[in-house]
Wavefront OBJ file of the C-alpha trace (Angstrom):
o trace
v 29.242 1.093 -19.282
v 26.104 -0.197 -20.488
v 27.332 -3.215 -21.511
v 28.219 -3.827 -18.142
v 25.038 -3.257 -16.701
v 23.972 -5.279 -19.489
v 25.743 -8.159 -17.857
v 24.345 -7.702 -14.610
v 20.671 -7.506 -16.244
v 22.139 -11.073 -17.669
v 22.683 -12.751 -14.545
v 19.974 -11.386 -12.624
v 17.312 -12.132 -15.634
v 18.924 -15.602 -15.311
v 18.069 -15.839 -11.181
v 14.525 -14.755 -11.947
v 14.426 -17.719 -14.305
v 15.458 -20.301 -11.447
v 13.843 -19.140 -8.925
v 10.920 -21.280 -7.811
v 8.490 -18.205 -7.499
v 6.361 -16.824 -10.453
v 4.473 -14.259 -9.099
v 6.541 -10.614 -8.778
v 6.179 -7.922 -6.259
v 6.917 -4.695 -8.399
v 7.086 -1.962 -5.976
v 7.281 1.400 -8.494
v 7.477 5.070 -7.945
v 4.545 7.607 -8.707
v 5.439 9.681 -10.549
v 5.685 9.444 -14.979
v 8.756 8.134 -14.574
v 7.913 5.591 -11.924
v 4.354 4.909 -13.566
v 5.878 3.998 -16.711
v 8.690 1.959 -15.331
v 5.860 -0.172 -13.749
v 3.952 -0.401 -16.724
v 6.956 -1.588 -18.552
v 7.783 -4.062 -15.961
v 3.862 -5.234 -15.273
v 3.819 -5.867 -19.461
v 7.638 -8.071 -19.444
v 6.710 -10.517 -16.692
v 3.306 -10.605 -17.649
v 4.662 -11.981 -21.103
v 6.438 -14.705 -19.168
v 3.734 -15.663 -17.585
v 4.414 -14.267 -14.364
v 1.493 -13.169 -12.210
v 1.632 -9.548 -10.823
v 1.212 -7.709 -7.852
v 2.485 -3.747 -8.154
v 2.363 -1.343 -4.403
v 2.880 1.982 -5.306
v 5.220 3.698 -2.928
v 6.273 7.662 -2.597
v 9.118 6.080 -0.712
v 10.197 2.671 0.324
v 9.304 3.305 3.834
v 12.201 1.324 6.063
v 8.828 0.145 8.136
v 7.109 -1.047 5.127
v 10.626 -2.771 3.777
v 10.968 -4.871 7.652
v 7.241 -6.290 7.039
v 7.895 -7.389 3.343
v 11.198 -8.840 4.036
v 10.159 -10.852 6.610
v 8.818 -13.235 3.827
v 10.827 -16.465 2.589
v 10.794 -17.106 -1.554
v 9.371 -13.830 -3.070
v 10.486 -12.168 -6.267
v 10.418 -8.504 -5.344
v 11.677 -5.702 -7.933
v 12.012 -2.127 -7.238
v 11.683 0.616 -9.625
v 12.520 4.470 -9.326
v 13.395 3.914 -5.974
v 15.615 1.715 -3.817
v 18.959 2.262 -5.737
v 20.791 4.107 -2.714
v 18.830 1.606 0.134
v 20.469 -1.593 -1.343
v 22.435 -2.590 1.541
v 19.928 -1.610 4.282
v 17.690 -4.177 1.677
v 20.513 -7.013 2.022
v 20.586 -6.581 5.870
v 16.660 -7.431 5.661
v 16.514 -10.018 3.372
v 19.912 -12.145 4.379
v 18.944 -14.547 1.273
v 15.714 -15.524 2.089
v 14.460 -13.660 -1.290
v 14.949 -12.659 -4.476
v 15.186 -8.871 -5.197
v 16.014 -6.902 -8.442
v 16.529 -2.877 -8.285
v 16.163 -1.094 -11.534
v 16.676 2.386 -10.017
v 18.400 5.946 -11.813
v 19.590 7.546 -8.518
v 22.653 7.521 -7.005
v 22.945 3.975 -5.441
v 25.262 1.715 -3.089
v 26.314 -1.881 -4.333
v 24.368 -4.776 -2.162
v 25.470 -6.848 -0.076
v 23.031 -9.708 -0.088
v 24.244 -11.593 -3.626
v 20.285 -12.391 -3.976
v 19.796 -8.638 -4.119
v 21.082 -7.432 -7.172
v 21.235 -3.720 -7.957
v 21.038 -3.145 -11.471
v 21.135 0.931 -10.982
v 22.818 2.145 -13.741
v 24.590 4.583 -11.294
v 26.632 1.965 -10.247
v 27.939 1.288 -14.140
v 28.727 4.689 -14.678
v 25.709 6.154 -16.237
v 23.931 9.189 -14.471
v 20.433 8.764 -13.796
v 19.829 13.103 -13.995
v 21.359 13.068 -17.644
v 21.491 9.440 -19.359
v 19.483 7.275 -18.096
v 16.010 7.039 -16.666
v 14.197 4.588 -14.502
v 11.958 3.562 -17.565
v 14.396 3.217 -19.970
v 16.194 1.109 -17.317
v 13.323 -1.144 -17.339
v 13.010 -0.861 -20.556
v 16.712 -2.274 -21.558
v 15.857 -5.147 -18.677
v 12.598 -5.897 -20.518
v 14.671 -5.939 -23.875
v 17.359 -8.097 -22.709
v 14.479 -10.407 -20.792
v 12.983 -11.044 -24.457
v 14.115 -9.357 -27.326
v 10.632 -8.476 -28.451
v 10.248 -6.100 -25.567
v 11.837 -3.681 -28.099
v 7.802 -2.496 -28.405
v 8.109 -0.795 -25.279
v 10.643 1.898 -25.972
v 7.897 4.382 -26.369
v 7.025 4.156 -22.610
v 10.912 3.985 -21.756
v 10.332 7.880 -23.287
v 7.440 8.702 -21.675
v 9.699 8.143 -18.320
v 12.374 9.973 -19.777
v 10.751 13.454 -20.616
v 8.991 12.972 -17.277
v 12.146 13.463 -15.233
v 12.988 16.153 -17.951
v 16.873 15.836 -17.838
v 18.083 16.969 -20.604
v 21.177 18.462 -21.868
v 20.486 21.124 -24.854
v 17.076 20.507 -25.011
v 17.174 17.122 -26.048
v 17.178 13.426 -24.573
v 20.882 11.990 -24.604
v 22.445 8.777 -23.924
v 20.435 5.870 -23.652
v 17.308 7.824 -22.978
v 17.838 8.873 -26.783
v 18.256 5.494 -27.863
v 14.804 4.044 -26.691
v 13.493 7.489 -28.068
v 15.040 6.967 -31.377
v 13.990 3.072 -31.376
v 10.472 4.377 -30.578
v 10.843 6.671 -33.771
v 11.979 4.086 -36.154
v 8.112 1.825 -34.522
v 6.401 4.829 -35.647
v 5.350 5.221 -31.837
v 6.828 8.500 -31.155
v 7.606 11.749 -33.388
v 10.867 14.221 -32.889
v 10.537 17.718 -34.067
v 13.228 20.212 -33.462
v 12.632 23.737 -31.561
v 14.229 26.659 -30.713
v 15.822 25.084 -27.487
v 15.663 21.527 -28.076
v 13.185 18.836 -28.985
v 9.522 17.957 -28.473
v 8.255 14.476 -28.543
v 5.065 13.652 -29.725
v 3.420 10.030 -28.823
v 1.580 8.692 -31.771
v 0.093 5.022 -29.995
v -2.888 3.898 -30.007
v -4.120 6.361 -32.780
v -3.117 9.309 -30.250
v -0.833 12.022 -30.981
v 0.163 13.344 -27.425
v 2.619 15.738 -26.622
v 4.988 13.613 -24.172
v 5.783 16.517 -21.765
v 2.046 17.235 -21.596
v 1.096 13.568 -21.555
v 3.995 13.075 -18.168
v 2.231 16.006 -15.987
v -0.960 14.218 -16.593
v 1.054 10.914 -14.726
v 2.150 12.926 -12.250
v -0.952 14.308 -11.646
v -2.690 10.995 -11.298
v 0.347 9.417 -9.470
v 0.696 12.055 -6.775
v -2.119 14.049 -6.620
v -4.336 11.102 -6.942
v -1.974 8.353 -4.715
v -4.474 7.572 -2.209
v -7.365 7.325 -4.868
v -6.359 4.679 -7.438
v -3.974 7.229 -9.371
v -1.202 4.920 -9.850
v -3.376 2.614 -11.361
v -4.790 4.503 -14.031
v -1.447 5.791 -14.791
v 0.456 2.597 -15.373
v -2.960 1.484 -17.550
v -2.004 5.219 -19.591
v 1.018 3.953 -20.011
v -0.199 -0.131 -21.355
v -2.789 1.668 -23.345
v -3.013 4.963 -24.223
v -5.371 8.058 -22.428
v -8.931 7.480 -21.982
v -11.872 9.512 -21.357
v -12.160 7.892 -17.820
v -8.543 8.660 -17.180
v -8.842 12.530 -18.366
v -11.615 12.515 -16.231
v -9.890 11.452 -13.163
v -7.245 13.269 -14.374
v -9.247 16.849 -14.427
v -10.588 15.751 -10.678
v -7.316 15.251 -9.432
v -5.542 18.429 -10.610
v -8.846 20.800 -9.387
v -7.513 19.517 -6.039
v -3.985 20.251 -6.613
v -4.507 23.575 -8.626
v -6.841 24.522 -5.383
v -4.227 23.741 -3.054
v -1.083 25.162 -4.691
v -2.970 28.305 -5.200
v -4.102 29.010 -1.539
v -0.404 27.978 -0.129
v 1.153 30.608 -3.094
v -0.894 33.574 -1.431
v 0.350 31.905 2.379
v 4.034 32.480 0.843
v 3.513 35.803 -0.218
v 2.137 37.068 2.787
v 4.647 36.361 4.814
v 4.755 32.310 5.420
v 8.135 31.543 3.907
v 11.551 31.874 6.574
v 14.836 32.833 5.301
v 18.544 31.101 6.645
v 21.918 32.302 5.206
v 21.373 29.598 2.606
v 17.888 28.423 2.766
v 13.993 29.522 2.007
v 11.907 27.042 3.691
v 8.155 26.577 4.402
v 5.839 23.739 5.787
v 2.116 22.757 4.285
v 1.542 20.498 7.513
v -1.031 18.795 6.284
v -3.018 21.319 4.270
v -2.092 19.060 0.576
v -4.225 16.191 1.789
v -5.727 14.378 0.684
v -2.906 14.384 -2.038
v 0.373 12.288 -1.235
v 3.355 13.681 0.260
v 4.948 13.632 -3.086
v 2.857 17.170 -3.599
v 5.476 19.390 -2.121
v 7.874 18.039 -4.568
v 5.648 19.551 -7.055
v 4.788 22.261 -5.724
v 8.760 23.456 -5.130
v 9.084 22.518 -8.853
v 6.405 24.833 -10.119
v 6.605 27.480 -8.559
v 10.773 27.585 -7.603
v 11.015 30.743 -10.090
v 8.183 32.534 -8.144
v 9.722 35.944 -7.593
v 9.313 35.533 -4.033
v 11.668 33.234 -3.604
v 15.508 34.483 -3.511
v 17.240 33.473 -6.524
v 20.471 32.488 -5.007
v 19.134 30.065 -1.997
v 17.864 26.454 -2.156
v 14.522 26.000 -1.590
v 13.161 23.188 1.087
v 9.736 22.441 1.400
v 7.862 20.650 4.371
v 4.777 18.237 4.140
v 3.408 15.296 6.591
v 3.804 11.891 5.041
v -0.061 10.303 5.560
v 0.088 7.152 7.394
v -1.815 5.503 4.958
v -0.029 3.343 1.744
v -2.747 2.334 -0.879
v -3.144 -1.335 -1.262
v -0.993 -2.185 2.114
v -2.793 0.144 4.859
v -2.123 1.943 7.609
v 1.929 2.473 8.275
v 2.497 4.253 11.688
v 4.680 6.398 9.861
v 4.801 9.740 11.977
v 7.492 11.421 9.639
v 7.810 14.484 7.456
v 9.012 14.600 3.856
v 11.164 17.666 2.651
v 11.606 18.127 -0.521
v 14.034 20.715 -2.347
v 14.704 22.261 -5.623
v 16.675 25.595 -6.748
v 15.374 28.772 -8.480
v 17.209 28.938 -12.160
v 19.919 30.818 -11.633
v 21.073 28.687 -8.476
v 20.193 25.893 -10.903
v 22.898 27.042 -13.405
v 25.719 27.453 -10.868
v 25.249 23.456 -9.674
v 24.818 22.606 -13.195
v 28.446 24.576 -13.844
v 30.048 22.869 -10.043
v 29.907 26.541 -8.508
v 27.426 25.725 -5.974
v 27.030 22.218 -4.110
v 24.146 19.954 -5.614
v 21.201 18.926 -3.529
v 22.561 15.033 -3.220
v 25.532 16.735 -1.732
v 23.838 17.550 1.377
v 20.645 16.832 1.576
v 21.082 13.464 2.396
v 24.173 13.668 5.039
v 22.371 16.276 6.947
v 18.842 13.353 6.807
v 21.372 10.724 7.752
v 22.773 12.926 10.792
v 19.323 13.187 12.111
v 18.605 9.656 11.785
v 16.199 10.322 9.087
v 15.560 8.294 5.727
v 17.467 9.308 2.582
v 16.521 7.287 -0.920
v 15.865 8.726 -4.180
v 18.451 12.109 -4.727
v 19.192 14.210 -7.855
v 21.029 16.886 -7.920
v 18.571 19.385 -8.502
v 15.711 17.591 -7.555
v 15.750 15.277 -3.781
v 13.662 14.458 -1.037
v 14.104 13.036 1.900
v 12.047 12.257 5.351
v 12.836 13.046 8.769
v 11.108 12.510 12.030
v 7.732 15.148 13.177
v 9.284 17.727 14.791
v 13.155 17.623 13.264
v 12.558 19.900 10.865
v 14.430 23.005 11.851
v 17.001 20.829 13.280
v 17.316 19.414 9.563
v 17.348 23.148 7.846
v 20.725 24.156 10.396
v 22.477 21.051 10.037
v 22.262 21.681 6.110
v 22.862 25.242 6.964
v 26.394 23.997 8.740
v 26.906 21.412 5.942
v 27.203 24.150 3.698
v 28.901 26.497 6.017
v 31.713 23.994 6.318
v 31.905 23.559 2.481
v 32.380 27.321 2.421
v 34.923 27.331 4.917
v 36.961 24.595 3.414
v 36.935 26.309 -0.201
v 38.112 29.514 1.287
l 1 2 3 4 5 6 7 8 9 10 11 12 13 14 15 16 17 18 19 20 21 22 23 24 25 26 27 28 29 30 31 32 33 34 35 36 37 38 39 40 41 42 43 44 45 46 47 48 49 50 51 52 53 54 55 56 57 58 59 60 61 62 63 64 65 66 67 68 69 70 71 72 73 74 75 76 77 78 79 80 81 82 83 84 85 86 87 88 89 90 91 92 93 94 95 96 97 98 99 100 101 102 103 104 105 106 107 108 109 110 111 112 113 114 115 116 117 118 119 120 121 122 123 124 125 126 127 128 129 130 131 132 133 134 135 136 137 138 139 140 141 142 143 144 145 146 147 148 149 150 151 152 153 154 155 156 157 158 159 160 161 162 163 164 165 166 167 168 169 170 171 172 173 174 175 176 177 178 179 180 181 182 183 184 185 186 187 188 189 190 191 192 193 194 195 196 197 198 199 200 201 202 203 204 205 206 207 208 209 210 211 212 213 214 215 216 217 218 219 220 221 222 223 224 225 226 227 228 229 230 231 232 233 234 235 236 237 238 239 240 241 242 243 244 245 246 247 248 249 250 251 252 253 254 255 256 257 258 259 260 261 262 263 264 265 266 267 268 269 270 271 272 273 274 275 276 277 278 279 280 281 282 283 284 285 286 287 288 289 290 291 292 293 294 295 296 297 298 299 300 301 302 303 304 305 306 307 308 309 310 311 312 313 314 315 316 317 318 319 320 321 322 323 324 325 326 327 328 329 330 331 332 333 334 335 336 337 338 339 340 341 342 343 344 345 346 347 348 349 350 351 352 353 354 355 356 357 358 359 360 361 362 363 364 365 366 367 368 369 370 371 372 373 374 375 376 377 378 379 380 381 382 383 384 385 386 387 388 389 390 391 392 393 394 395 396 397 398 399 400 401 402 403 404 405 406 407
């Protein structure tokens, strides 16, 4: 399997090298996983003396994709996102560019031979349990130049960031960057009662890596429209600083303020009940965070004994028209975002109930909505302002019919 992708990282590394261009578009994800994919990425084709330009995207926005494609002779990679969008990508570019994905979610081949998707999906490795987005840059880096090796210890900070584990512990080829990062002397393993922990030791900083991650995605999200993503990828390069922990602190006074006031909304009544959903909408009350914020906010608190342990939980929030760096993007859509209390967790985990990619998506796609970056316990979407009950009973009948048909 990863030999294969291997290959493709081959022949695509080998198109960067011809093509005339030698400045790169990286267009990354913000959360850890995303910020450290694009610091990994900034750091390789820096090295080859590429010049870089990096937009930070919650999504790649089908709007934002028809203005950037309409371009002739760009490099453009994507990063934690774009794996599943590859052939709405080739329709856009129809050869005129050059386009890498080094996605972890489920993803579609291409269709455009200059796009190449290099999502390890596609070669058989699972982006919720091997494989992240960093450590997918990370083994492009590596192949690039062999003495990208010295990033493996971001590759890991990507890795505990999405948290998939199995037992505890990093697996696959998540392990092996975390292992390779052990044998620098960049990052410490110490066994626990239910796993691992990792410990970053770069930069003379010894940095608890699950800590370290919800201090990206606290910069990356809750900071997105104030020079977050930034600082994070510069975390990332370089190691905390006191100007980072201090943006840091700023950022998550906002958040904290903001998930507490919507917690006491939920209790008192705001959250609706279907046969197989708990949903609620924030509107607009997380700004001036990005929309990535209800994601978080589901993941938090989606053991809050409120919620019913045996339903999926959705959560609403207005995307801001607004993308840092690019501007104003008449957007006018929501995002939903959707995770499941433990012991719903457990049964997708064990095939008894239907995983979020399952249906989340086919119920977007029904609505004409936008469907990109799905796990199957963690996935988002975005649908049009005013779809969103019409999204919550289509999944409703999605998983109605799945009933039926097991009966």
């Amino acid at each position: 399997m990863t030999q294969q992708l291997i290959k493709a990282m081959t022949a695509a590394i080998d198109a960067v090298h011809k093509w005339p261009a030698k400045k790169v578009h990286i267009f990354h994800h913000n959360d850890a996983d995303g910020l450290s994919s694009g610091a990994i990425l900034t750091r390789a084709f820096e090295r080859r003396g590429f010049e870089i330009q990096r937009l930070c995207l919650e999504k790649p926005y089908p709007q934002l994709l028809k203005k950037v494609f309409e371009s002739k002779g760009a490099l453009y990679v994507f990063t934690d996102i774009a794996g599943r969008i590859a052939p709405l990508i080739s329709d856009l570019n129809r050869g005129r560019n050059l386009a890498l994905i080094l996605d972890h979610h489920v993803a579609h081949p291409a269709t455009d031979p200059q796009v190449h998707n290099l999502d390890p999906d596609l070669f058989g490795l699972k982006g919720d349990r091997d494989i992240s987005a960093s450590t997918t840059c990370y083994l492009f880096a590596r192949t690039m130049d062999p003495a990208n090796v010295d990033l493996a210890h971001i590759a890991a900070i990507g890795a505990v960031g999405d948290g998939f584990y199995v037992d505890g512990c990093l697996v696959s080829e998540n392990r092996v960057a975390a292992l390779e990062a052990v044998r620098q002397g960049k990052l410490a393993i110490e066994a626990t009662d239910t796993g691992e922990q990792y410990f970053l030791k770069f930069s003379n900083q010894h940095l608890l890596l699950e800590a370290l991650a919800r201090d990206l995605d606290i910069l990356g999200a809750a900071g997105y429209l104030d020079n977050g993503p930034d600082m994070g990828v510069q975390v990332c390069l370089e190691g905390k600083t006191a100007m980072a922990d201090q943006m840091q602190a700023r950022f998550k006074h906002v958040q904290q303020k903001a998930f507490d006031a919507e917690m006491v909304r939920l209790e008192q009544g705001g959250l609706k009940q279907t046969s197989h959903i708990q949903w609620f909408h924030v509107h607009d009350r997380f700004a001036p965070m990005g929309c990535k914020m209800i994601g978080a906010f589901c993941e938090t608190h989606k053991n809050a004994a409120f919620f019913d342990p045996d339903k999926y939980i959705a959560g609403f929030q207005l995307i801001p028209n607004e993308i840092p760096r690019y501007g104003h993007l008449p957007l006018q859509a929501v995002n939903i975002s959707m995770r499941a209390p433990a012991p719903l967790e457990d049964k997708i985990k064990r095939g008894t109930a239907r995983a979020l990619n399952t249906f989340l998506p086919e119920a977007t796609d029904r609505l004409g909505g936008f469907s990109d970056a799905c796990h199957r316990l963690a996935a988002a979407t975005m649908i049009g302002i005013g779809k969103e009950e019409d999204l919550i009973r289509e999944m409703n009948r999605i998983l109605f019919e799945h009933e039926t048909a097991s009966e």
